[in-house]
C-alpha positions as CSV (number, residue, x, y, z in Angstrom):
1,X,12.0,-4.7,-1.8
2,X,8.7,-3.9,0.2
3,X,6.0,-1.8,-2.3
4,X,2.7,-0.4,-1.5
5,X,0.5,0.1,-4.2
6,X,-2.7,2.2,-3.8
7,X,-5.0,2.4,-6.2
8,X,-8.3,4.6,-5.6
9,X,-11.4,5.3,-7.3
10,X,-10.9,8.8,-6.1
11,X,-9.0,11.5,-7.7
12,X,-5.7,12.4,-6.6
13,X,-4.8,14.8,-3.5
14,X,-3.0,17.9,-5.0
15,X,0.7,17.0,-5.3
16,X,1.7,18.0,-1.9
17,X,-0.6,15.9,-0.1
18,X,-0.4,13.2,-2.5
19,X,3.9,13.6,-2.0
20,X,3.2,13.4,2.0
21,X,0.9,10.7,2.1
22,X,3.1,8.6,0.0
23,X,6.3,9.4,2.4
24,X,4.0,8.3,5.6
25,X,3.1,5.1,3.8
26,X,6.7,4.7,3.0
27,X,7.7,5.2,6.5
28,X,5.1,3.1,8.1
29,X,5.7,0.6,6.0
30,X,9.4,0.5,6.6
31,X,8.8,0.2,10.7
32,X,5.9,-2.2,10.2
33,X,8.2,-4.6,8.2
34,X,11.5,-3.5,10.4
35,X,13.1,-3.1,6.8
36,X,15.0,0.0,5.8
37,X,12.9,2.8,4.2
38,X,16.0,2.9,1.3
39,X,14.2,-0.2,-0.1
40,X,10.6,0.8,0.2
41,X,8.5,1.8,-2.8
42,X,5.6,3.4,-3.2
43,X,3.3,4.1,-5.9
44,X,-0.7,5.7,-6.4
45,X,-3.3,5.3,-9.2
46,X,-6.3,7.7,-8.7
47,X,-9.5,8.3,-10.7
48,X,-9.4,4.5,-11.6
49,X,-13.1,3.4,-12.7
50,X,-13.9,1.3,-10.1
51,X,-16.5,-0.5,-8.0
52,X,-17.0,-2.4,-4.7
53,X,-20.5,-3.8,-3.6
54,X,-22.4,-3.1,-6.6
55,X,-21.4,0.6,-6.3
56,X,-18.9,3.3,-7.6
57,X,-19.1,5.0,-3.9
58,X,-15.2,6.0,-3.2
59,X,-12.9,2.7,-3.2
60,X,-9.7,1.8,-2.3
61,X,-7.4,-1.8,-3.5
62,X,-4.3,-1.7,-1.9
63,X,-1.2,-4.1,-2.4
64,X,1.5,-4.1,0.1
65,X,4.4,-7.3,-1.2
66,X,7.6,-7.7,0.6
67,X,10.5,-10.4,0.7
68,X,10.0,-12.5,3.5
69,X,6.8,-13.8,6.0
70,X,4.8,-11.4,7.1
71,X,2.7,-13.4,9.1
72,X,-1.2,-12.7,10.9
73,X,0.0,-10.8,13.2
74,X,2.1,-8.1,10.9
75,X,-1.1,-7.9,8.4
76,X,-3.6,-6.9,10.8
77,X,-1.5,-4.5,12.6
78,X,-0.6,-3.1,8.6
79,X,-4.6,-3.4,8.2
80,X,-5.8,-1.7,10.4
81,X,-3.2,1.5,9.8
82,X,-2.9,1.6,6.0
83,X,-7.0,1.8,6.6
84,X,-6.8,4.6,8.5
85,X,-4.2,6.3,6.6
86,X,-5.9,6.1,3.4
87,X,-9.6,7.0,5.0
88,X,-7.7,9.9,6.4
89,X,-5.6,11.1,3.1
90,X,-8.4,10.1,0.8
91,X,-11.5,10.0,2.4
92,X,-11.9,6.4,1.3
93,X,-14.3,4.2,4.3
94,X,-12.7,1.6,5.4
95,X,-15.4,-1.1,4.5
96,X,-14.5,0.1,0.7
97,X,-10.9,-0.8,1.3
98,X,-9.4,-4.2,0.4
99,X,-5.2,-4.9,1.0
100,X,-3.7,-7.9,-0.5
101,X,-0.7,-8.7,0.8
102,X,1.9,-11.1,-0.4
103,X,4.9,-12.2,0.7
104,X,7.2,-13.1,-2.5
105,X,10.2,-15.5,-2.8
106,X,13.6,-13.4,-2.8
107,X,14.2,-15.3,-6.0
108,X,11.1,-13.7,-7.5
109,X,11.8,-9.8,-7.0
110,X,15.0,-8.3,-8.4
111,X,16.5,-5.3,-8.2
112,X,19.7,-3.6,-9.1
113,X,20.2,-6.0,-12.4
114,X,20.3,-9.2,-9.3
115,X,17.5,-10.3,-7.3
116,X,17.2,-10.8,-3.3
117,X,17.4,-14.5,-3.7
């Protein structure tokens, strides 16, 4: 149920690195949220046109939605490392970073032909 969604002005890391980037986000995700990494999804957009600040200097919007509260805490702990992950991985500052986050209603996210709610 939990996704992360990056999408970069950047262009994608050779498959390797673009393959182990998206299994650390998948993982850290998965221990952020305390939810099993068999329901975690991940998925990357590079050489979007994009810009941030009146610029097209690298840029990073990342989406991270799960079922369930996240709460303050949670968001800035995911902050600060999906930040660093991606400025690592993708060179991307992270002033040119936004996350959204968004909890959804188990009702509103289905899977499996069912939903969580």
């Amino acid at each position: 149920m939990p996704l992360i969604k990056v999408q970069t002005s950047v262009d994608a890391p050779l498959k390797p690195a673009l393959e182990a980037m998206l299994k650390d986000l998948s993982a850290s995700l998965a221990q952020h949220l305390g939810k099993p990494e068999s329901y975690i999804m991940t998925a990357f957009e590079g050489s979007m046109p994009m810009t941030f600040a009146g610029t097209t200097d690298p840029v990073c919007y990342i989406e991270i939605k799960s079922v369930g509260t996240m709460g303050a805490a949670k968001t800035a702990a995911m902050s600060q490392t999906f930040c660093d992950k991606v400025e690592q991985a993708l060179g991307v500052a992270k002033n040119r970073t936004y996350i959204e986050f968004a909890d959804a209603q188990g009702a509103m996210w289905g899977w499996n032909g069912t939903t969580f709610g």
